[in-house]
DRENPA-3360 file (N, C-alpha, C; in nm, 2 decimals, always signed):
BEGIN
1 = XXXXXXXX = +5.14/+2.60/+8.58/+5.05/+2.50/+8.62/+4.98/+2.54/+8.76 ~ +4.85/+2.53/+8.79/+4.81/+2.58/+8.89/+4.83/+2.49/+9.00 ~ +4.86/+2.53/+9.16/+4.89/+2.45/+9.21/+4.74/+2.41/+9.31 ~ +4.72/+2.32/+9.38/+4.63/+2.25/+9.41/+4.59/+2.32/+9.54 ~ +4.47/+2.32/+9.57/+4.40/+2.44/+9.67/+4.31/+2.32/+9.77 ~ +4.35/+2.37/+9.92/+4.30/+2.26/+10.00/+4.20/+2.30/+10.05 ~ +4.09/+2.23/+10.13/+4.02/+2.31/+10.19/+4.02/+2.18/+10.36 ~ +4.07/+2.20/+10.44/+4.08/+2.14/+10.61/+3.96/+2.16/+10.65;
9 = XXXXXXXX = +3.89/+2.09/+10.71/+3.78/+2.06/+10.81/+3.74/+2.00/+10.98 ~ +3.81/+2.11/+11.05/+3.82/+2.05/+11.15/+3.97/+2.03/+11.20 ~ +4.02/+2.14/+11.27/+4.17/+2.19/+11.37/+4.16/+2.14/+11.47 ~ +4.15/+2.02/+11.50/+4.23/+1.96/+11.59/+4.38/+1.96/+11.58 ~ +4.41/+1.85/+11.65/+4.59/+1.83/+11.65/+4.65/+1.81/+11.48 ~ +4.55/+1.66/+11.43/+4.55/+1.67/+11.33/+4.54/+1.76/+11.19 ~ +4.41/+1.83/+11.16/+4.38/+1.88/+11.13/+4.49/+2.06/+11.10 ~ +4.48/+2.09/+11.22/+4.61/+2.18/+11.25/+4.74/+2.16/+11.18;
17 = XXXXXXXX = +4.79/+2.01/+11.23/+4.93/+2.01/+11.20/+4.94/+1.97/+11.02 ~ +4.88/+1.96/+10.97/+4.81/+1.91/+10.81/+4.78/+2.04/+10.75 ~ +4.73/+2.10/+10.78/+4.69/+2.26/+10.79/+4.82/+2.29/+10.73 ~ +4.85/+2.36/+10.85/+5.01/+2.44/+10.87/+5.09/+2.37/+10.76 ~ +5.12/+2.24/+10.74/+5.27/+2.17/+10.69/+5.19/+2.21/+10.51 ~ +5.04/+2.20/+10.48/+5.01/+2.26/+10.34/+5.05/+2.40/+10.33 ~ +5.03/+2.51/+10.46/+5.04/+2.65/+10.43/+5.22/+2.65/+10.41 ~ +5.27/+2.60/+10.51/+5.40/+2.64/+10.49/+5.49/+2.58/+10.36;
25 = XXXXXXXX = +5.38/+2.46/+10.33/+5.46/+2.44/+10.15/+5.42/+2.52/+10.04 ~ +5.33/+2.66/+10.04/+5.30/+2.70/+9.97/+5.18/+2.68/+9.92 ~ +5.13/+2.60/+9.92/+4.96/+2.59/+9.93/+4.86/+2.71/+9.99 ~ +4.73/+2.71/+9.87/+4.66/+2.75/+9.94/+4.53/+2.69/+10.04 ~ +4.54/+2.75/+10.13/+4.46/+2.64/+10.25/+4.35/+2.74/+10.28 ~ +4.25/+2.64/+10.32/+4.07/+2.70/+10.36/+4.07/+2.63/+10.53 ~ +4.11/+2.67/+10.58/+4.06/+2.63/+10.72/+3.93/+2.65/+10.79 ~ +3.91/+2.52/+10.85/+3.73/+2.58/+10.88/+3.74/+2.48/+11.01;
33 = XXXXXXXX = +3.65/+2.57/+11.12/+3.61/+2.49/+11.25/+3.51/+2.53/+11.32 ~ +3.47/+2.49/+11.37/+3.35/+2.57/+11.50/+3.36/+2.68/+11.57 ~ +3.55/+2.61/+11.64/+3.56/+2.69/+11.75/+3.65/+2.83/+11.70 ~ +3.63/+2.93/+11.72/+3.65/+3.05/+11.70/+3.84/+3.05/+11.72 ~ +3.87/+3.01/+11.88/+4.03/+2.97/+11.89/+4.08/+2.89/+11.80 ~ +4.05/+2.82/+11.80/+4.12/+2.68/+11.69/+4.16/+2.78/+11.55 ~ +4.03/+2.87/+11.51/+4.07/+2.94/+11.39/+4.11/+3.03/+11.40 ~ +4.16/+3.10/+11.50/+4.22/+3.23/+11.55/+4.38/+3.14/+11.55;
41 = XXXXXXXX = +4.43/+3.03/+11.60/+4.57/+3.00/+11.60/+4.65/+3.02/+11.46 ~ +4.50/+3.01/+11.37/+4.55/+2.95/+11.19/+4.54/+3.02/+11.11 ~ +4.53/+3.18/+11.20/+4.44/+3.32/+11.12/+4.56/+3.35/+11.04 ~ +4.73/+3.33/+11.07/+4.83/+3.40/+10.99/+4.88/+3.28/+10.94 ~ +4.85/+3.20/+10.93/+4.96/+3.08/+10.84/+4.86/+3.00/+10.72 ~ +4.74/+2.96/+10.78/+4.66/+2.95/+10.67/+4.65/+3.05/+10.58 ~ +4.57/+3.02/+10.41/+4.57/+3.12/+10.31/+4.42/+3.20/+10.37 ~ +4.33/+3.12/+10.44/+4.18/+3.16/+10.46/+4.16/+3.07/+10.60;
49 = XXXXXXXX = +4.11/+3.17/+10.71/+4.05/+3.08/+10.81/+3.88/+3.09/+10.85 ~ +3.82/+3.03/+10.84/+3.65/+3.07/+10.89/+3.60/+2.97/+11.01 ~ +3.54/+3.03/+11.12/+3.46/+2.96/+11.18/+3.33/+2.94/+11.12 ~ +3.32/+2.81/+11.07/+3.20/+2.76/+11.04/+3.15/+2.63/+11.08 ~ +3.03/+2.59/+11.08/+2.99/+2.47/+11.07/+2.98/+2.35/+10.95 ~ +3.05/+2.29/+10.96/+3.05/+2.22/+10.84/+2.97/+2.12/+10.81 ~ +2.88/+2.11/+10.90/+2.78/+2.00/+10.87/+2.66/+2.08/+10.84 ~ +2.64/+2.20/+10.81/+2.55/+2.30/+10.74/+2.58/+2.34/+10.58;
57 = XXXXXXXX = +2.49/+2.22/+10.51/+2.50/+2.26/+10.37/+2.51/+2.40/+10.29 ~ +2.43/+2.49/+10.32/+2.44/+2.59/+10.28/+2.52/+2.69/+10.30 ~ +2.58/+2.69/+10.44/+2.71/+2.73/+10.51/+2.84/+2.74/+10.47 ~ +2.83/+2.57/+10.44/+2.95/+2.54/+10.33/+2.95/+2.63/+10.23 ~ +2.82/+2.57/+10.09/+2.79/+2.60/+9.99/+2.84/+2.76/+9.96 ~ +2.84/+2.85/+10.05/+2.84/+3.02/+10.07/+2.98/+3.01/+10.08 ~ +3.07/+2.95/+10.10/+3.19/+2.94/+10.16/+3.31/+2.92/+9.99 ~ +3.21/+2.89/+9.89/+3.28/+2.83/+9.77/+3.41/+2.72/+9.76;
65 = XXXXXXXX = +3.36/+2.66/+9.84/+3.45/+2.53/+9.86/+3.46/+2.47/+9.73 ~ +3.35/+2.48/+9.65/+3.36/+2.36/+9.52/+3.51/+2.42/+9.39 ~ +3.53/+2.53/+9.46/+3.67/+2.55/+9.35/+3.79/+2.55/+9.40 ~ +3.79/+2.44/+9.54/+3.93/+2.37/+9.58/+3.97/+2.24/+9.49 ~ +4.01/+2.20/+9.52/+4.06/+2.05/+9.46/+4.03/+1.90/+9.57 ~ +4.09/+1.97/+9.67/+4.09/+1.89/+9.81/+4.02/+1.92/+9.89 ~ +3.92/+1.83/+9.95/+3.88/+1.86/+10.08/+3.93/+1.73/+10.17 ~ +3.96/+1.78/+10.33/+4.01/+1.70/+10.42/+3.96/+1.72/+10.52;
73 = XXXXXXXX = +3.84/+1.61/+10.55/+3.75/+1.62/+10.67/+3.85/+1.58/+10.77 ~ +3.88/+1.65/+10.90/+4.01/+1.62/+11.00/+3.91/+1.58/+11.11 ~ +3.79/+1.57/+11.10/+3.72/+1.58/+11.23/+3.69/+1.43/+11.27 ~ +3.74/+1.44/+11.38/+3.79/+1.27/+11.44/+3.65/+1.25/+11.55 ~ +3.64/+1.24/+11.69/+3.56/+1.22/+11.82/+3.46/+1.22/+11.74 ~ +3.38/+1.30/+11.71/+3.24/+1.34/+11.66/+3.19/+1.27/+11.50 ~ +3.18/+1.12/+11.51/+3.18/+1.08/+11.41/+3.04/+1.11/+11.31 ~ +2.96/+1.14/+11.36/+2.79/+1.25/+11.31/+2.87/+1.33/+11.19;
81 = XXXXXXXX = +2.92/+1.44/+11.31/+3.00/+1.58/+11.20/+3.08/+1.49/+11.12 ~ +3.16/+1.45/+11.14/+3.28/+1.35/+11.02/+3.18/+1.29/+10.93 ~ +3.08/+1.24/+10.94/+3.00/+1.19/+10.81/+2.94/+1.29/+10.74 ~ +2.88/+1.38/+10.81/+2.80/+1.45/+10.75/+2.91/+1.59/+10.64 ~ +2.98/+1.63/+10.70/+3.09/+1.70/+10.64/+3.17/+1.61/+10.50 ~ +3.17/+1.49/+10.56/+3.21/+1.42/+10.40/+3.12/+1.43/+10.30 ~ +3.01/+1.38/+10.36/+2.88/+1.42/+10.23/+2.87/+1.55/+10.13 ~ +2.87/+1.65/+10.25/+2.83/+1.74/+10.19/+2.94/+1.80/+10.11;
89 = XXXXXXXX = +3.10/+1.78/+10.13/+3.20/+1.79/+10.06/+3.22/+1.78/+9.89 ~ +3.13/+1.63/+9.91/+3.12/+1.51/+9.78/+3.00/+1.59/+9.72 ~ +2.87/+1.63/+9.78/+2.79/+1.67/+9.73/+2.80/+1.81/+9.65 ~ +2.88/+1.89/+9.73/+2.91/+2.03/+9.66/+3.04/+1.99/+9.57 ~ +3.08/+1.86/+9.49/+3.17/+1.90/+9.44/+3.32/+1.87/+9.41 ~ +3.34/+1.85/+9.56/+3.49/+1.88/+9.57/+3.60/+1.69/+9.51 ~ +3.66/+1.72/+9.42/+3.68/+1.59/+9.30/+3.75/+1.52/+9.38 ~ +3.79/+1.54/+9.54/+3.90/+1.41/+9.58/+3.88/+1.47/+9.76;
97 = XXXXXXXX = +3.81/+1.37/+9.83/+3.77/+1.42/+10.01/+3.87/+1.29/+10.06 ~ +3.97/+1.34/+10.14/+4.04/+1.24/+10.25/+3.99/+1.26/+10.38 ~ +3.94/+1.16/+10.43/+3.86/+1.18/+10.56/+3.94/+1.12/+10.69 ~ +3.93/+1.15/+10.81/+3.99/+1.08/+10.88/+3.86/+0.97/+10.97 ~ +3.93/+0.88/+11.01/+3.82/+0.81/+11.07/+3.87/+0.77/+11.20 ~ +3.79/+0.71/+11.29/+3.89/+0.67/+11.48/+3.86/+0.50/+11.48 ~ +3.75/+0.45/+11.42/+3.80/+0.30/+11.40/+3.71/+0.26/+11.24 ~ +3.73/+0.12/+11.31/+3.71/+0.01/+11.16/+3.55/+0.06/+11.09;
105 = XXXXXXXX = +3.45/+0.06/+11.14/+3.32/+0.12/+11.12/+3.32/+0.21/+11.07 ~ +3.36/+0.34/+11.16/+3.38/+0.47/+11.11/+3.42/+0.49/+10.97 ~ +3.53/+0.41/+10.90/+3.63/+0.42/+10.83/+3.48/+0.33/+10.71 ~ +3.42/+0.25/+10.72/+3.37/+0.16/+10.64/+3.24/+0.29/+10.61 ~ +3.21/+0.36/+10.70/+3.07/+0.41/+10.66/+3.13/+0.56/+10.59 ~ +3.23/+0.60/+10.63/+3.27/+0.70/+10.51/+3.35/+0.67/+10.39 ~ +3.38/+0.60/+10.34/+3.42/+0.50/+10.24/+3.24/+0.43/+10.17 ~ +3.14/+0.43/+10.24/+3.01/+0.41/+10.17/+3.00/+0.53/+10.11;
113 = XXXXXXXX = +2.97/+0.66/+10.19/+2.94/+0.77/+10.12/+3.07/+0.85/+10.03 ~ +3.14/+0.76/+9.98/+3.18/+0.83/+9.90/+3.37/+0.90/+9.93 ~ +3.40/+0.87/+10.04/+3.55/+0.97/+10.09/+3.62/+0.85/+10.00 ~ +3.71/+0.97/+9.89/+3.81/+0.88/+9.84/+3.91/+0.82/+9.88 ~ +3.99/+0.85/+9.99/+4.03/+0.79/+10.10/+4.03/+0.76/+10.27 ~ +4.07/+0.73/+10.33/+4.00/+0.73/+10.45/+4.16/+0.64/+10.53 ~ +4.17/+0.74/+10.62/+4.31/+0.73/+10.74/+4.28/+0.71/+10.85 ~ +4.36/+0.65/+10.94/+4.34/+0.63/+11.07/+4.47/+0.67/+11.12;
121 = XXXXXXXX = +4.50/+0.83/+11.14/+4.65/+0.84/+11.20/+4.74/+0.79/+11.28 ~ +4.71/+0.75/+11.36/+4.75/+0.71/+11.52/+4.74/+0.54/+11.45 ~ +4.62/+0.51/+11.38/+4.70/+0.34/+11.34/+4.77/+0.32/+11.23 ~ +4.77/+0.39/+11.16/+4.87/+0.41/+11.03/+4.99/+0.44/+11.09 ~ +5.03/+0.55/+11.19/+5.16/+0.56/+11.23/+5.24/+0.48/+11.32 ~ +5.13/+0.39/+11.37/+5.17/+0.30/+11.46/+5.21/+0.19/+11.35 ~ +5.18/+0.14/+11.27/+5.18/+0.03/+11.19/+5.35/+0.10/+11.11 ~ +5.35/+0.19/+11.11/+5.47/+0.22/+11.02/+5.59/+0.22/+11.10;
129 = XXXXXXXX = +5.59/+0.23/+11.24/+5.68/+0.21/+11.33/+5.70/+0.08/+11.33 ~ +5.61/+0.03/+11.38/+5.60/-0.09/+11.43/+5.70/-0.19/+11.30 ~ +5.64/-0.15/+11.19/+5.74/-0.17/+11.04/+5.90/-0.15/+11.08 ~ +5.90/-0.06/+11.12/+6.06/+0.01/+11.11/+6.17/-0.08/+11.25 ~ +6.06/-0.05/+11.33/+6.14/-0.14/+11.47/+6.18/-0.29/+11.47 ~ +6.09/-0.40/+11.39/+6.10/-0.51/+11.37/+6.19/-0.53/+11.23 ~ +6.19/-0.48/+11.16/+6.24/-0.50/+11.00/+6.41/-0.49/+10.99 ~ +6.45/-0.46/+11.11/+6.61/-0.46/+11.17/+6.68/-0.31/+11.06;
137 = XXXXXXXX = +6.73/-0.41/+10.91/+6.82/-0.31/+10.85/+6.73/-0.18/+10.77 ~ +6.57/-0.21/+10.74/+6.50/-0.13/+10.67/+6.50/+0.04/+10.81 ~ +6.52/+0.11/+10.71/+6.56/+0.24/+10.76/+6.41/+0.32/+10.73 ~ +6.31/+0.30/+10.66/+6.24/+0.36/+10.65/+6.11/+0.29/+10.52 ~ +5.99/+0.31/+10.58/+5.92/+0.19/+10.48/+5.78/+0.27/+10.46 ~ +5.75/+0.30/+10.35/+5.63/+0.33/+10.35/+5.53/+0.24/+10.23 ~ +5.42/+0.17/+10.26/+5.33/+0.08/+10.23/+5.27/+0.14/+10.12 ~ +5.25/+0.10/+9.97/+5.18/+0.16/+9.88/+5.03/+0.07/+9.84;
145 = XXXXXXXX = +5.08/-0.08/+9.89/+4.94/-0.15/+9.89/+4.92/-0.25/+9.99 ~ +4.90/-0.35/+9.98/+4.86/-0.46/+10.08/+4.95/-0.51/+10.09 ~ +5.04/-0.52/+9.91/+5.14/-0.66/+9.82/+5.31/-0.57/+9.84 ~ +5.28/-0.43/+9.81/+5.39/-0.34/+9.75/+5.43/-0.23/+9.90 ~ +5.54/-0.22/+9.85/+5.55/-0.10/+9.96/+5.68/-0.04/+9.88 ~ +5.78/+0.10/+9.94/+5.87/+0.14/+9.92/+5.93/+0.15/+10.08 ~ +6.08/+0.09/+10.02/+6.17/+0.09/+10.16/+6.30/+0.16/+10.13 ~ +6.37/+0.26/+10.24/+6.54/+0.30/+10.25/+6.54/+0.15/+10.34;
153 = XXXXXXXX = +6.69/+0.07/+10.23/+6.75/+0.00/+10.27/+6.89/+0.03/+10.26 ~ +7.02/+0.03/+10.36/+7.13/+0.02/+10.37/+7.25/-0.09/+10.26 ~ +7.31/-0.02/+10.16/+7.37/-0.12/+10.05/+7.41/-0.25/+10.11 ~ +7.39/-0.36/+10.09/+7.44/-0.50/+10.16/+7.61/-0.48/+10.11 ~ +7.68/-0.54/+10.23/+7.85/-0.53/+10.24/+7.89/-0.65/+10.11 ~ +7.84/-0.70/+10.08/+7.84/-0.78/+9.94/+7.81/-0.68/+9.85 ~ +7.76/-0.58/+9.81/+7.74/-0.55/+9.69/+7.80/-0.41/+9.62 ~ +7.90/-0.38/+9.76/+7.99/-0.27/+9.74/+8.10/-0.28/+9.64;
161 = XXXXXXXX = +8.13/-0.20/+9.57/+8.24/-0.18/+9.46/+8.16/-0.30/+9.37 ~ +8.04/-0.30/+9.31/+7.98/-0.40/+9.21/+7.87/-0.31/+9.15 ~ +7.84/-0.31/+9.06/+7.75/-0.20/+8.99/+7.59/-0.26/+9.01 ~ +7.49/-0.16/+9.01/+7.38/-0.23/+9.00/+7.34/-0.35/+8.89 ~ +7.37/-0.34/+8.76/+7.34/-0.43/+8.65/+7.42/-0.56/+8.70 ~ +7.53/-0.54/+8.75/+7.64/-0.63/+8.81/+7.55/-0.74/+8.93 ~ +7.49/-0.64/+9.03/+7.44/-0.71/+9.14/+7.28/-0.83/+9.10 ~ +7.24/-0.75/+8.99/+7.09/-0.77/+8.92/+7.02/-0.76/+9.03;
169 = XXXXXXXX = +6.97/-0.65/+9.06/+6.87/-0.67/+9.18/+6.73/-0.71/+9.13 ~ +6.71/-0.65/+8.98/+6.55/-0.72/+8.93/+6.53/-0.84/+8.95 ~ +6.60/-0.94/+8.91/+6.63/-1.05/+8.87/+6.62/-1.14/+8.99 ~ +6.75/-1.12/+9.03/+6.78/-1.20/+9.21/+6.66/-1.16/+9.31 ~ +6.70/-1.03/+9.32/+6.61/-0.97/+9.43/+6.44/-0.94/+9.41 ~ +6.42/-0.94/+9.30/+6.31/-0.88/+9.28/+6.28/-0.74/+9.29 ~ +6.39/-0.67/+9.32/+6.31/-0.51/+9.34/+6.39/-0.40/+9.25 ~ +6.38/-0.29/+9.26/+6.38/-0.19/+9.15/+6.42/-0.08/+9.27;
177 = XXXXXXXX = +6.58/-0.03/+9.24/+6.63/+0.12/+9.32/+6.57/+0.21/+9.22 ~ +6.46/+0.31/+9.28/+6.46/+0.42/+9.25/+6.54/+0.57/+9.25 ~ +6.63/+0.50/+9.39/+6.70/+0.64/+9.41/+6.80/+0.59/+9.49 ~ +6.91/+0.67/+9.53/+7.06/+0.67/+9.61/+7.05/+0.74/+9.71 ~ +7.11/+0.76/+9.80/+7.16/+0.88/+9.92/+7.27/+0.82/+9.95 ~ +7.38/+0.94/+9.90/+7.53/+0.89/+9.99/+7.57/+1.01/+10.05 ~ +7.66/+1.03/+10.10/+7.76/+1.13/+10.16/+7.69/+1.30/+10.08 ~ +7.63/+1.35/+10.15/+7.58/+1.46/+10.07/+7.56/+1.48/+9.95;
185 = XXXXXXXX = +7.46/+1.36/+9.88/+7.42/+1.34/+9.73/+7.29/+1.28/+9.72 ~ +7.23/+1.28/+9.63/+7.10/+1.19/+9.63/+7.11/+1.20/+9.49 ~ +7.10/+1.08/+9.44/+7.08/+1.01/+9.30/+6.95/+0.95/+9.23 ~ +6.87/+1.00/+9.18/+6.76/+0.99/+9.13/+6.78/+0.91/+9.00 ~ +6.67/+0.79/+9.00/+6.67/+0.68/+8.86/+6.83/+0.69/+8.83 ~ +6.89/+0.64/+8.92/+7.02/+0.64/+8.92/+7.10/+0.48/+8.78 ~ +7.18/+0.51/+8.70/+7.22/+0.44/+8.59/+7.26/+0.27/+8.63 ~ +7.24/+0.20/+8.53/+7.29/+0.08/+8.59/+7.41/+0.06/+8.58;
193 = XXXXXXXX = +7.47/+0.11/+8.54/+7.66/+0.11/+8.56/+7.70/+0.15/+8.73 ~ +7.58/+0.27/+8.77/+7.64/+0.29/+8.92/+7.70/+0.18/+8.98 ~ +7.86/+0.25/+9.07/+7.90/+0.14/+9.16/+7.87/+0.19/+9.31 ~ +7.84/+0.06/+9.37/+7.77/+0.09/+9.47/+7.88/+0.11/+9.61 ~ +7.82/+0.21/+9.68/+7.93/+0.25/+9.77/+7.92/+0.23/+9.93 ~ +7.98/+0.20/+10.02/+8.01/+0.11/+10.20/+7.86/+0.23/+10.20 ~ +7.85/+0.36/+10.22/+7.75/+0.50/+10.28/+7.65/+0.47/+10.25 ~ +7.66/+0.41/+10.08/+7.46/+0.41/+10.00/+7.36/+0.34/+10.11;
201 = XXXXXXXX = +7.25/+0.44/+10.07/+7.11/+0.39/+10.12/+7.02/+0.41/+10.01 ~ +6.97/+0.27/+9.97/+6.92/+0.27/+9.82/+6.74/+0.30/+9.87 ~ +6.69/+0.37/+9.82/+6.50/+0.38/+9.82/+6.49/+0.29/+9.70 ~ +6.40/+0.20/+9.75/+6.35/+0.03/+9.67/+6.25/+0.02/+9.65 ~ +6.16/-0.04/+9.55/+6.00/-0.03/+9.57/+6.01/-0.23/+9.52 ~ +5.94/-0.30/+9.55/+5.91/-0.38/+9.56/+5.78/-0.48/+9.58 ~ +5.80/-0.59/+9.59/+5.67/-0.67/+9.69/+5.73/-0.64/+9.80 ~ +5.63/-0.68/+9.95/+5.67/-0.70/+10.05/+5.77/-0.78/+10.10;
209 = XXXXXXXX = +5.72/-0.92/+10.06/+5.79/-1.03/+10.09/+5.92/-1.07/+10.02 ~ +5.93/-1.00/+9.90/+6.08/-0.91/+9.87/+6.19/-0.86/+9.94 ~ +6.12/-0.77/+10.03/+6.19/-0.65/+10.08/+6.24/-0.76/+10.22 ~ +6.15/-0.80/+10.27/+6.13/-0.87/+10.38/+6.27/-0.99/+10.38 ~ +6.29/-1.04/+10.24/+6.35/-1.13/+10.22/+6.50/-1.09/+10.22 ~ +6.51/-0.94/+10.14/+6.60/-0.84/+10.15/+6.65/-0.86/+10.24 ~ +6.62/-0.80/+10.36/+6.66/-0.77/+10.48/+6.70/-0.89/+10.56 ~ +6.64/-1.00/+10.54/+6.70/-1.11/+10.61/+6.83/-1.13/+10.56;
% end
């Protein structure tokens, strides 16, 4: 199966550290920036690095971007380039553009033209902390919609030596263990006979107000 081919726009901090964490999983990566250093840091760990302009259609176009999968406009301050590089991403092609945006506007006018998703780093990671600090026993939470999210929650001291089907978490709780982690093990779609142990940390997928109620 072929594996999925990125193309980065824009090495900043972001851009860079997104870069790198696709090259070093084995991906092939297209790195592209203006500044000649930015793509000189990413000359040995990206698959391809070019100084280019990416808000130059034909620039791109020469560059054969359209036989990536992904494009990821990373380019934040200069919200002109950030639009214009989305466009022309979508225009040459490329079946799925994650864009970054720096506020609420930004984020609305590339989501007009077309970016099939649209991030705000620094407030998406803030919002996930911010999750983690207040939520007391939730150990780790990541948001899948507005309604849903997935949370590591810690086994409740009630439900030790009692099996999942035993505890009914559909039922009672509302949520659904996808997975285990105990003592050097991880348990994937783990059986409903499992007995649950003092170490488990169950990964949950739920509603929010679920999870929320969980934890209380």
């Amino acid at each position: 199966m072929k594996r999925k081919q990125f193309v980065v726009c824009g090495l900043g901090k972001f851009g860079t550290s997104l870069a790198t964490a696709l090259a070093n999983s084995g991906y092939e990566v297209l790195a592209i920036d203006r500044d000649e250093d930015r793509v000189q840091e990413l000359s040995n760990i990206a698959t391809h690095t070019i100084q280019a302009d990416t808000t130059d259609m034909e620039a791109v176009r020469a560059l054969g971007i359209k036989e990536f999968d992904v494009g990821v406009v990373a380019i934040g301050n200069d919200i002109q380039s950030s639009v214009m590089t989305t466009l022309i991403l979508k225009e040459l092609g490329i079946k799925y553009v994650m864009a970054k945006a720096t506020n609420a506007i930004h984020e609305k006018v590339l989501k007009k033209i077309g970016a099939d998703r649209v991030i705000q780093p620094e407030l998406d990671m803030g919002r996930r902390v911010a999750t983690t600090l207040i939520s007391g026993s939730i150990i780790e939470h990541i948001q899948l919609s507005a309604d849903y999210s997935i949370a590591e929650v810690p086994v409740l001291v009630e439900w030790v030596g009692n099996s999942i089907i035993d505890v009914n978490l559909r039922s009672k709780y509302g949520i659904n263990v996808i997975a285990i982690q105990g003592k050097g093990r991880l348990d994937i779609s783990p059986r409903p006979d499992y007995i649950f142990n003092k170490d488990d940390v169950l990964v949950v997928v739920g509603a929010n107000e679920k999870i929320k109620a969980l934890n209380k």
